[in-house]
N, CA, C and O atoms as CSV, one atom per row, in Angstrom:
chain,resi,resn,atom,element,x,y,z
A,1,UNK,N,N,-16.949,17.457,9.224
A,1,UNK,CA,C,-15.522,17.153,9.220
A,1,UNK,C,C,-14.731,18.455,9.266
A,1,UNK,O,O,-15.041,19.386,8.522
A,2,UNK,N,N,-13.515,18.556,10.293
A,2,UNK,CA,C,-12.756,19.688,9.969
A,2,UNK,C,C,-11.938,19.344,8.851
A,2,UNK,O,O,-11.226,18.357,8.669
A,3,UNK,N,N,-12.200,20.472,8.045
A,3,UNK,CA,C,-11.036,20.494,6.840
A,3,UNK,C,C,-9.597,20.992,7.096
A,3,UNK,O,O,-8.921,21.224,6.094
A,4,UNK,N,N,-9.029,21.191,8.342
A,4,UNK,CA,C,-7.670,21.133,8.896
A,4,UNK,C,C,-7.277,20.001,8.916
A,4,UNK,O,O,-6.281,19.621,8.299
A,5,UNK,N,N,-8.293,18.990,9.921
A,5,UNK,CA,C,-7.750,17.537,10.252
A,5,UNK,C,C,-7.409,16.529,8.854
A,5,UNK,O,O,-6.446,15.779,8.700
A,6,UNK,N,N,-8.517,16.792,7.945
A,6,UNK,CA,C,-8.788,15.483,6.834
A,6,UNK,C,C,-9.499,14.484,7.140
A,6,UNK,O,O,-10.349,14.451,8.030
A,7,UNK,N,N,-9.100,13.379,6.217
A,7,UNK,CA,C,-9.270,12.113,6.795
A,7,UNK,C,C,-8.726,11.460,6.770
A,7,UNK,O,O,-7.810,11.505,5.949
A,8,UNK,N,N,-8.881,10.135,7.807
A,8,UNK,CA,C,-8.208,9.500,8.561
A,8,UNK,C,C,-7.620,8.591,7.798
A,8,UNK,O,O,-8.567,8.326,7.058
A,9,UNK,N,N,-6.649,7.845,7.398
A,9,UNK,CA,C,-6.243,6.548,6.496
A,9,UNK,C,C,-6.368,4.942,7.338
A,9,UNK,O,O,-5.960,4.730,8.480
A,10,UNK,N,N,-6.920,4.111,6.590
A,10,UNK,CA,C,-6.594,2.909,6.842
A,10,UNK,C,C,-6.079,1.979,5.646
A,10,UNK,O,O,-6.679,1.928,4.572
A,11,UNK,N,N,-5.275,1.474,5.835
A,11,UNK,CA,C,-4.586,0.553,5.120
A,11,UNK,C,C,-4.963,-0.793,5.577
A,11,UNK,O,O,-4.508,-1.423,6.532
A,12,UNK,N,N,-6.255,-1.263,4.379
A,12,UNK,CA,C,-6.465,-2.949,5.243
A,12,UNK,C,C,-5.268,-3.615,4.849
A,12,UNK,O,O,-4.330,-3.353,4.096
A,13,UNK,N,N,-5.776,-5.089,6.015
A,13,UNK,CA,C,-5.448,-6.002,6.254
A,13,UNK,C,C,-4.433,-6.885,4.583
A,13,UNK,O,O,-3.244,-7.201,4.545
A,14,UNK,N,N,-5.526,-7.039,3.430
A,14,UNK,CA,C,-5.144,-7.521,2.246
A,14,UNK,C,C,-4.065,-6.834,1.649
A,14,UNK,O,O,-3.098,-7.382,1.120
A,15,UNK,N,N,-4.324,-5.191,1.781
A,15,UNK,CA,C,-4.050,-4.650,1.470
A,15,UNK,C,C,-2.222,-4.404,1.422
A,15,UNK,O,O,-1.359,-4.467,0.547
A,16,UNK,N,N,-2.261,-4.091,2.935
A,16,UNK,CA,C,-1.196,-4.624,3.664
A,16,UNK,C,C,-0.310,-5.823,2.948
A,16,UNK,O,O,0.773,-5.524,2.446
A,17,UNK,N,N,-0.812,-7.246,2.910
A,17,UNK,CA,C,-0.317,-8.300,2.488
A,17,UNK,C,C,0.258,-8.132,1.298
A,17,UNK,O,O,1.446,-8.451,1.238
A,18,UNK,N,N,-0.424,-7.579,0.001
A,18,UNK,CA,C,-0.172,-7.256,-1.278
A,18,UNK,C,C,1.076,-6.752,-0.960
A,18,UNK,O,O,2.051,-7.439,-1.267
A,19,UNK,N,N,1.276,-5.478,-0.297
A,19,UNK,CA,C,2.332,-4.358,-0.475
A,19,UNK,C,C,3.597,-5.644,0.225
A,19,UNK,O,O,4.718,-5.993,-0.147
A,20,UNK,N,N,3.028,-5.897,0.953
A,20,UNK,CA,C,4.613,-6.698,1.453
A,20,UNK,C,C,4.851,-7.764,0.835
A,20,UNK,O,O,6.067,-7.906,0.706
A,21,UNK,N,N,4.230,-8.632,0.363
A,21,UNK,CA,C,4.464,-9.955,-0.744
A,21,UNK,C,C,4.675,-9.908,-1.905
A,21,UNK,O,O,5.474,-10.649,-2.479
A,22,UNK,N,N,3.731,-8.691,-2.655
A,22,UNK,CA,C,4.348,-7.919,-4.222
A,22,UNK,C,C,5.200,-7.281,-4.389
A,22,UNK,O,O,6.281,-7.467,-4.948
A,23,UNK,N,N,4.630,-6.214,-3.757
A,23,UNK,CA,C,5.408,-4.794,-3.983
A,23,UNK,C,C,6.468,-4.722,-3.600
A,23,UNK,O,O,7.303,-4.538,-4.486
A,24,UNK,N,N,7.025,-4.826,-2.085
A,24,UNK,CA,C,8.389,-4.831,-1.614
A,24,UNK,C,C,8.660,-6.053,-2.136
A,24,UNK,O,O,7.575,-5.927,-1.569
A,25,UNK,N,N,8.928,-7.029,-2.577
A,25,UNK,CA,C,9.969,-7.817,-2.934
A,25,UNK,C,C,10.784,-7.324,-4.563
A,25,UNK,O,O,11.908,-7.236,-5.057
A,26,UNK,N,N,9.116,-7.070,-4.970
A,26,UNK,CA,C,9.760,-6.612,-6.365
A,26,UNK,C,C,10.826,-5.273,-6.765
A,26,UNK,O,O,11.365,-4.901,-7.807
A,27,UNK,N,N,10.805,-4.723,-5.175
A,27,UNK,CA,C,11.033,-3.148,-5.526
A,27,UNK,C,C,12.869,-3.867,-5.254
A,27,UNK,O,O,13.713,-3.980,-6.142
A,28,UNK,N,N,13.017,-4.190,-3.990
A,28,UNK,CA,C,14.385,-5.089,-4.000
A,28,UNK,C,C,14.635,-5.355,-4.668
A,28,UNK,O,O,15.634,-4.729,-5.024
A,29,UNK,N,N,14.174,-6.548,-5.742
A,29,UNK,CA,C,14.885,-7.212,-6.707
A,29,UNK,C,C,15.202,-6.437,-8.195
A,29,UNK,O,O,15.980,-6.743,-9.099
A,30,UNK,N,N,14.397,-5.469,-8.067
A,30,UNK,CA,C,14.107,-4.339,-8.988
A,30,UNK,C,C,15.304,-3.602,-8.903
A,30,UNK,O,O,16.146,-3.786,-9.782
A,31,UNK,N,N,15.582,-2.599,-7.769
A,31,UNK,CA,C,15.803,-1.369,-7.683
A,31,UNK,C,C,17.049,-1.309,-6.527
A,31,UNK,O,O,16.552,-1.806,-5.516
A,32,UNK,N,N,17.900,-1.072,-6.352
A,32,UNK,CA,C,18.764,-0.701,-5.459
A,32,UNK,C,C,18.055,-0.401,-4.269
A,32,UNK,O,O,16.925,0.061,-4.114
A,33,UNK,N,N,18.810,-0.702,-3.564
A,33,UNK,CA,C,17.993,-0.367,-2.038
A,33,UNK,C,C,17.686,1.074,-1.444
A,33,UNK,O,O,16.836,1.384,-0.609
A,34,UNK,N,N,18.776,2.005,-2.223
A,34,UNK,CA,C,18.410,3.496,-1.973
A,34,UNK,C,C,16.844,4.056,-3.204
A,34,UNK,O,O,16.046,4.993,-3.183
A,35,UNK,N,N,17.058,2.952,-4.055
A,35,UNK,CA,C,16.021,3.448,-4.906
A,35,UNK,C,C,14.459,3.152,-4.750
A,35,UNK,O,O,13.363,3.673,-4.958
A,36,UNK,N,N,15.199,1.692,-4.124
A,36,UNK,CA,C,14.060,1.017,-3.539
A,36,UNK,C,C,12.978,2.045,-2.227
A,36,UNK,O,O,11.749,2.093,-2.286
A,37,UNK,N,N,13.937,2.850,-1.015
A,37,UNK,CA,C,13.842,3.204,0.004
A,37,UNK,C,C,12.892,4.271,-0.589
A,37,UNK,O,O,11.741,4.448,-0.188
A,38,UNK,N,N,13.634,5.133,-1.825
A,38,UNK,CA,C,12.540,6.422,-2.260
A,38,UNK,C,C,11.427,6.012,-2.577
A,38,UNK,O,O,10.372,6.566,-2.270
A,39,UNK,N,N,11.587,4.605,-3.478
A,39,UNK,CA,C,9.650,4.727,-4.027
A,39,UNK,C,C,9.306,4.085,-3.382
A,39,UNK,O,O,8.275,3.809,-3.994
A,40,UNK,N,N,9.248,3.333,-2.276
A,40,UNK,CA,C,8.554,2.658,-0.854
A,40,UNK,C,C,8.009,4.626,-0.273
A,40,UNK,O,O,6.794,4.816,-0.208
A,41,UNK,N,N,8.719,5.545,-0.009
A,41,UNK,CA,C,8.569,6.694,0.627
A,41,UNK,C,C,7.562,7.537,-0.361
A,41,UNK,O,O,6.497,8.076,-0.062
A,42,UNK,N,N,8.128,7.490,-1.440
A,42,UNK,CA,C,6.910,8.120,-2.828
A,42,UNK,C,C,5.477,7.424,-2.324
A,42,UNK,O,O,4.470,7.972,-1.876
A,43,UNK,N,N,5.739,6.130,-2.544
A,43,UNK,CA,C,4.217,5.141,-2.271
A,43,UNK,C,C,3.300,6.291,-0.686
A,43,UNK,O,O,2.295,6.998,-0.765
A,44,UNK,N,N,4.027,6.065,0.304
A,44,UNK,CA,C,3.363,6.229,1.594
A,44,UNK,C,C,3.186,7.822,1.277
A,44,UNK,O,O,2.025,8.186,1.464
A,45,UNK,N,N,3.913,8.671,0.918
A,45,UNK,CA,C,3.430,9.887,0.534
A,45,UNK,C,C,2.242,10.455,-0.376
A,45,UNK,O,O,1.592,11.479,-0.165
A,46,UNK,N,N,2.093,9.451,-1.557
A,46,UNK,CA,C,0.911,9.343,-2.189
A,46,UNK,C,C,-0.630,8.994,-1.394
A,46,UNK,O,O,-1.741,9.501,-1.548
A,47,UNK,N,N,-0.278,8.209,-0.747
A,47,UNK,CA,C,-1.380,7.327,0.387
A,47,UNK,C,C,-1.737,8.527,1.163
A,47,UNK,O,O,-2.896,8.866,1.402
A,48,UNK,N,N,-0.854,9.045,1.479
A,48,UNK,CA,C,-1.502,10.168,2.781
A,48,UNK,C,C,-1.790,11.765,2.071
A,48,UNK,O,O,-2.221,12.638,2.824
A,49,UNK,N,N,-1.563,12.060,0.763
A,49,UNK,CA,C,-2.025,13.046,0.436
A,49,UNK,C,C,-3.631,12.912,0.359
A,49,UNK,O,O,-4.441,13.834,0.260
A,50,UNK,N,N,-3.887,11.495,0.432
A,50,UNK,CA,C,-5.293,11.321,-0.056
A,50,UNK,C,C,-5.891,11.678,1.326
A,50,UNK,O,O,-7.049,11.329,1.554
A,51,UNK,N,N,-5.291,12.246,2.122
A,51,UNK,CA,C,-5.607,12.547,3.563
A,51,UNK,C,C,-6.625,13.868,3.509
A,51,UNK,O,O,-7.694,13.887,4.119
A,52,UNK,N,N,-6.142,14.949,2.703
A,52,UNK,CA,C,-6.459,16.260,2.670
A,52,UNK,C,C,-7.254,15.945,0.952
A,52,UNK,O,O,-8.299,16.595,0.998
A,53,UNK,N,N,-7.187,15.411,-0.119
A,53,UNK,CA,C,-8.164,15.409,-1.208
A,53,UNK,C,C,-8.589,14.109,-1.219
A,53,UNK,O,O,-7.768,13.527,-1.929
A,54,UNK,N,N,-9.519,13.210,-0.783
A,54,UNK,CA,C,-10.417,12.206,-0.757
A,54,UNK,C,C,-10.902,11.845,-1.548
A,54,UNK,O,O,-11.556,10.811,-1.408
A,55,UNK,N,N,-10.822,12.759,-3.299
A,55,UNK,CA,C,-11.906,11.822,-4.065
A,55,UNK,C,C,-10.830,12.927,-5.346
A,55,UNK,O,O,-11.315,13.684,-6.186
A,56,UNK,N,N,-8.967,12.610,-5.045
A,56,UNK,CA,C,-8.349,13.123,-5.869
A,56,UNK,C,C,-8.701,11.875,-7.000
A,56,UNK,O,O,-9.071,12.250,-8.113
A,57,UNK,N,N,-8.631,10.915,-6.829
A,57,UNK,CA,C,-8.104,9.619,-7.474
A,57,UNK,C,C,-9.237,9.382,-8.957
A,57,UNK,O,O,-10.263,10.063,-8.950
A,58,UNK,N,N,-9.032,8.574,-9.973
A,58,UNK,CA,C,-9.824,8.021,-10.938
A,58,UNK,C,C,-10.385,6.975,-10.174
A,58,UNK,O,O,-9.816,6.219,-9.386
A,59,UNK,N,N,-12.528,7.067,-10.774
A,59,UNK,CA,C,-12.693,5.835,-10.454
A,59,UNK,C,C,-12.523,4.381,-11.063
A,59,UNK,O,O,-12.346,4.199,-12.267
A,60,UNK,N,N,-12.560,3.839,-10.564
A,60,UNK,CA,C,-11.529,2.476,-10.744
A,60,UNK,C,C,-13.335,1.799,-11.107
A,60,UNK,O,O,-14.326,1.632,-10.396
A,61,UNK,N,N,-12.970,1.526,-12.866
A,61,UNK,CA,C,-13.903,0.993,-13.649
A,61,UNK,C,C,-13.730,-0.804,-13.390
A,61,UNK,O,O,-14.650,-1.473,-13.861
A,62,UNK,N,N,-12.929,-1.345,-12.880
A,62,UNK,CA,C,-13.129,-2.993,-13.059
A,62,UNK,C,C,-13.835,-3.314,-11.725
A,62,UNK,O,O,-14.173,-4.466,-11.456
A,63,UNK,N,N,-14.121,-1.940,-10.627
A,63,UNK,CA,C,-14.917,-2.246,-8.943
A,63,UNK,C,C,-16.341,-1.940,-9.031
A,63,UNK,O,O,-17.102,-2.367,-8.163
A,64,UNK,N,N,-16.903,-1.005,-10.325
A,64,UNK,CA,C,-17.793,-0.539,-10.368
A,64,UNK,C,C,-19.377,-1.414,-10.014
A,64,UNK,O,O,-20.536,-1.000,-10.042
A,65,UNK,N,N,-18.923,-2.477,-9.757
A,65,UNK,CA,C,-19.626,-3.781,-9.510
A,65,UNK,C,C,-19.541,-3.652,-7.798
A,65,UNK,O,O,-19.863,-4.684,-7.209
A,66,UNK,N,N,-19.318,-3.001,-7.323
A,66,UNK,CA,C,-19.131,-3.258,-5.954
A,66,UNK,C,C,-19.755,-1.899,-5.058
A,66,UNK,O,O,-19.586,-0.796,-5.576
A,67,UNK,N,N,-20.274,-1.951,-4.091
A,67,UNK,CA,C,-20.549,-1.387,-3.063
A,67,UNK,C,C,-20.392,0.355,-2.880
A,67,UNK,O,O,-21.282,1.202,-2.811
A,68,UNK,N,N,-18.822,0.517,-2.829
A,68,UNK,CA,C,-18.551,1.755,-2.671
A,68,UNK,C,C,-17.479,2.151,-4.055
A,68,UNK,O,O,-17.051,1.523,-5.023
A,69,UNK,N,N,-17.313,3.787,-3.434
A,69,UNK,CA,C,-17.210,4.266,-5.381
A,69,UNK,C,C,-15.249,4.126,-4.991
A,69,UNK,O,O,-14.597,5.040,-4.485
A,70,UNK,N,N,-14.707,2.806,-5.385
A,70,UNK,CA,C,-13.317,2.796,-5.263
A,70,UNK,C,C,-12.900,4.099,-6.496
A,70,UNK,O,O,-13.407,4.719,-7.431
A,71,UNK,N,N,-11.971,4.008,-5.936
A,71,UNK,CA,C,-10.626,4.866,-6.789
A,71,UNK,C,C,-9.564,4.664,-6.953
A,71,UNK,O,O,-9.216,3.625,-6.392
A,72,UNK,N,N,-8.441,5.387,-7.715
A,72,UNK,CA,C,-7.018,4.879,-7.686
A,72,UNK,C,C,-6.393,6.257,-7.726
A,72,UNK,O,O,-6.942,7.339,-7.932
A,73,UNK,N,N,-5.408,6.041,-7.537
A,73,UNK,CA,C,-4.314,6.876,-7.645
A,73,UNK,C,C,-3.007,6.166,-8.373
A,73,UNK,O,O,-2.619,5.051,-8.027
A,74,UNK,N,N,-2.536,6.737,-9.149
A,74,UNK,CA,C,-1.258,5.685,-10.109
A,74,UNK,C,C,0.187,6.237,-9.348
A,74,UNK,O,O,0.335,7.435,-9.105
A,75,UNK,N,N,0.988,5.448,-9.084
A,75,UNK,CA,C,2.437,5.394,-8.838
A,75,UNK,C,C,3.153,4.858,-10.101
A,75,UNK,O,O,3.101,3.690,-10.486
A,76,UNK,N,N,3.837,5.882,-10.702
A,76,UNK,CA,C,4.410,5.087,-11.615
A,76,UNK,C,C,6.172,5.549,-11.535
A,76,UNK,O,O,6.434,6.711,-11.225
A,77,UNK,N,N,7.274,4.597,-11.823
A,77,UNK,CA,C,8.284,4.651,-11.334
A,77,UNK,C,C,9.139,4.345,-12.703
A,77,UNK,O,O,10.194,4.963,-12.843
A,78,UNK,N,N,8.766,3.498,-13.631
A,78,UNK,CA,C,8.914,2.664,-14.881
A,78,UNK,C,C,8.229,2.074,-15.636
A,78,UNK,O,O,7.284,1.451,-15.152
A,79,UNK,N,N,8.400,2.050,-16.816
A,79,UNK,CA,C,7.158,1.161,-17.667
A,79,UNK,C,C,7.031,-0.093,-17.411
A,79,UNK,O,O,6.154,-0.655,-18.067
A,80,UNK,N,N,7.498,-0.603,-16.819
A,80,UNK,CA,C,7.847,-1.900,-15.688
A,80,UNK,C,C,6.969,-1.695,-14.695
A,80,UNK,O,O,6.058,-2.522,-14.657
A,81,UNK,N,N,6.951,-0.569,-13.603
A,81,UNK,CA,C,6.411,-0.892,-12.572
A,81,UNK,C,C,5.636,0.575,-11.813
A,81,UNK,O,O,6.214,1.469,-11.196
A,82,UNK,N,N,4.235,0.451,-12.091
A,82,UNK,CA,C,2.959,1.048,-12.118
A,82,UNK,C,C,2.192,0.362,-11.145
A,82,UNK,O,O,2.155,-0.865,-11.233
A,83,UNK,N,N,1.565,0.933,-10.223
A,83,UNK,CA,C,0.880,0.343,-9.256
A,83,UNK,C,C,-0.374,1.511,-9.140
A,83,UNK,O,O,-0.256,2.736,-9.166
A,84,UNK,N,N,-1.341,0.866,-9.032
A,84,UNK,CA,C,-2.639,1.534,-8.353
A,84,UNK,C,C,-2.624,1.792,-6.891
A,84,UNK,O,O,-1.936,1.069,-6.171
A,85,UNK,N,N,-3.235,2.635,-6.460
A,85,UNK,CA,C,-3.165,2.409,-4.712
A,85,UNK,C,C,-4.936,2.810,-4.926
A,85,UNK,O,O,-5.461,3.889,-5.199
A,86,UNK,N,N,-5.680,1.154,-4.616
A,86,UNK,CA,C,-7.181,1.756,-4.927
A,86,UNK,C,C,-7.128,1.944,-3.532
A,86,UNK,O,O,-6.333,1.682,-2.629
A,87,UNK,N,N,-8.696,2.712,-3.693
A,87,UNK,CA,C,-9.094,3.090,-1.846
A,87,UNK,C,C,-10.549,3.756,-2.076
A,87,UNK,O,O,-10.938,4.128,-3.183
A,88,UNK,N,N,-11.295,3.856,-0.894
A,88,UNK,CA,C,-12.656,4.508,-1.187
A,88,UNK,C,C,-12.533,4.997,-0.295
A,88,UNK,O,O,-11.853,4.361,0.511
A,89,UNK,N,N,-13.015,6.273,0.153
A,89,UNK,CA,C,-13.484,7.605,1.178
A,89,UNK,C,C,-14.847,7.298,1.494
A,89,UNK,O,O,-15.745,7.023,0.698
A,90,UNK,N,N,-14.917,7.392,3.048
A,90,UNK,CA,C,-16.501,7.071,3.820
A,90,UNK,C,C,-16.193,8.746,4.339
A,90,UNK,O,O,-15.276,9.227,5.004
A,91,UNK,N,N,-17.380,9.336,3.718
A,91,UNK,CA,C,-17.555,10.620,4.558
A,91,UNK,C,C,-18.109,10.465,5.777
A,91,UNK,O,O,-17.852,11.369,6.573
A,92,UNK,N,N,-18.909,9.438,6.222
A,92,UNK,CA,C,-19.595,9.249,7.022
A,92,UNK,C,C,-18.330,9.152,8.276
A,92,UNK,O,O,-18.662,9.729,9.311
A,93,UNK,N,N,-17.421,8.726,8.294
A,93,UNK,CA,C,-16.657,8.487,9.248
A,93,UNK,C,C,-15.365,9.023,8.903
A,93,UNK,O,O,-14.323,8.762,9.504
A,94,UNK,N,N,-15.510,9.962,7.675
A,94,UNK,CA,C,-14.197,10.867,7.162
A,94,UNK,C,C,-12.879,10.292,7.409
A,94,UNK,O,O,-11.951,10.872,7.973
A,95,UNK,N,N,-12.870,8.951,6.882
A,95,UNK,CA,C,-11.636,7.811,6.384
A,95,UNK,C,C,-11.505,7.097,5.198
A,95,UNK,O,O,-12.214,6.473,4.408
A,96,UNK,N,N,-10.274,7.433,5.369
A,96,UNK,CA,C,-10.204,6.763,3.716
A,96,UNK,C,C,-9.678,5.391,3.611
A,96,UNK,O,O,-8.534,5.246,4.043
A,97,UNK,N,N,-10.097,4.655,3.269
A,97,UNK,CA,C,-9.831,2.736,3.127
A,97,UNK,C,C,-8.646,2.500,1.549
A,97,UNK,O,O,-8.847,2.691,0.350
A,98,UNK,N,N,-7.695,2.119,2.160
A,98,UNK,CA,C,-7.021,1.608,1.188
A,98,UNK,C,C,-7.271,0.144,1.088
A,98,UNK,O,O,-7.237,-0.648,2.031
A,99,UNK,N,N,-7.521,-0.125,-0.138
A,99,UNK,CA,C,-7.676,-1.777,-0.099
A,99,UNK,C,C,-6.972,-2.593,-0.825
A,99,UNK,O,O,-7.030,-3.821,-0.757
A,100,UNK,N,N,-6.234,-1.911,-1.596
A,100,UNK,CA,C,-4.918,-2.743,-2.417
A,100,UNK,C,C,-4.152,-1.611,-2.971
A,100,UNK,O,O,-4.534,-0.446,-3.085
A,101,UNK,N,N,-2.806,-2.214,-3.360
A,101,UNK,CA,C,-1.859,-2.065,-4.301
A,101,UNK,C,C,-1.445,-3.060,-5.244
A,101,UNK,O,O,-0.747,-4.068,-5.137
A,102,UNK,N,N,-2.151,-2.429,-6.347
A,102,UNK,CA,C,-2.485,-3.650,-7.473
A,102,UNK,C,C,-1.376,-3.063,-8.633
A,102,UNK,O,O,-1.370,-1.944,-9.148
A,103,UNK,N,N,-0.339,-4.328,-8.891
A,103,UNK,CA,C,0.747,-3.792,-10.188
A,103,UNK,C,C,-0.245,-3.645,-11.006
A,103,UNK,O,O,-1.154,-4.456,-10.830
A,104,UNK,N,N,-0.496,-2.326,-12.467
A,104,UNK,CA,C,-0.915,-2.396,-13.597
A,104,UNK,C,C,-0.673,-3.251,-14.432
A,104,UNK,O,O,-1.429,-3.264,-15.403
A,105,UNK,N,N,0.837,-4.631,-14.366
A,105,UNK,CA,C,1.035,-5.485,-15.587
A,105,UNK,C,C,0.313,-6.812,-14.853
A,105,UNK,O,O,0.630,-7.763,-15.568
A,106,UNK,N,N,-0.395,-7.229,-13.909
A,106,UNK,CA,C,-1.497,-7.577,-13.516
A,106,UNK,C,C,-2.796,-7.704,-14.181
A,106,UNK,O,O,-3.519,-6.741,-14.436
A,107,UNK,N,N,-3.092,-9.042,-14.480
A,107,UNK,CA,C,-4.633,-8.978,-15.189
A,107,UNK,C,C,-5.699,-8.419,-13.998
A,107,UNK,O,O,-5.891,-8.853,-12.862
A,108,UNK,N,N,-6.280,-7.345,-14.676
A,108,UNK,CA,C,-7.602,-6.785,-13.788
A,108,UNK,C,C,-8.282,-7.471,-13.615
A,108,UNK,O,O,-8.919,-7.329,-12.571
A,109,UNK,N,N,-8.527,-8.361,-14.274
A,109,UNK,CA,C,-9.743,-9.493,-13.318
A,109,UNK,C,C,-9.383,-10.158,-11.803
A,109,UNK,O,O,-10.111,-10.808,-11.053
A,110,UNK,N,N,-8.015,-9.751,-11.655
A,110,UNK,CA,C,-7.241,-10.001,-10.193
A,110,UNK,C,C,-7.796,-9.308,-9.144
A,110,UNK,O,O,-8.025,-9.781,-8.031
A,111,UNK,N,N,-8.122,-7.594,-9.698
A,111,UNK,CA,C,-8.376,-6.669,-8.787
A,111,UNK,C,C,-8.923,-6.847,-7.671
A,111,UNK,O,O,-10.061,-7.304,-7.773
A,112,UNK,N,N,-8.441,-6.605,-6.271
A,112,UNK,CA,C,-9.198,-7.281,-5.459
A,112,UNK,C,C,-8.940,-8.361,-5.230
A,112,UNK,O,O,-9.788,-8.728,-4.417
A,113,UNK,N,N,-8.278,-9.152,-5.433
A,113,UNK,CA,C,-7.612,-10.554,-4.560
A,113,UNK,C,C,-6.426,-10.693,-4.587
A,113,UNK,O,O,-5.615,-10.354,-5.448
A,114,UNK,N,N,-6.250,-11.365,-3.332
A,114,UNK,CA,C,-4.843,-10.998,-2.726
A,114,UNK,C,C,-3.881,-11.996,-3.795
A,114,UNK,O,O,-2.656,-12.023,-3.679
């Protein structure tokens, strides 16, 4: 892998769904729309630092049951509203998989479903 380029981001499919059915509605009903606009921009800025450090994040103890070594990274904005952005890094194809944005006031046994 060149360490200029990084790696690559994908934002699945679920993943996707979460952020637009949770996250943005709540941030609206939450937050002013200019406030709203910054931590929608905070969020996607967090996501892509993981571009250049791949394995910045904590591993995410409720996936440890699963396949690959997820992680998180925390967004936090208010004691109200804390979100994980889990994701796992394939060196093999030097991309990083986002697979949710899970609120922290969320029961973890959720983790992982939409």
């Amino acid at each position: 892998m060149d360490k200029e380029k990084g790696f690559g981001i994908v934002v699945t499919s679920p993943a996707q769904k979460r952020y637009q059915e949770t996250i943005l509605p709540y941030l609206l009903e939450h937050f002013s729309i200019d406030r709203a606009a910054a931590i929608d921009l905070a969020i996607a800025q967090k996501v892509s630092s993981l571009s250049k450090n791949p394995f910045l994040g904590t591993k995410e103890k409720y996936l440890n049951h699963l396949n690959h070594d997820f992680r998180f990274i925390l967004n936090k904005e208010s004691r109200n509203f804390e979100i994980k952005i889990i994701y796992f890094a394939s060196v093999k194809t030097a991309t990083i998989f986002v697979t949710d944005f899970f609120p922290t006031l969320m029961n973890p046994t959720k983790l992982g479903k939409p």
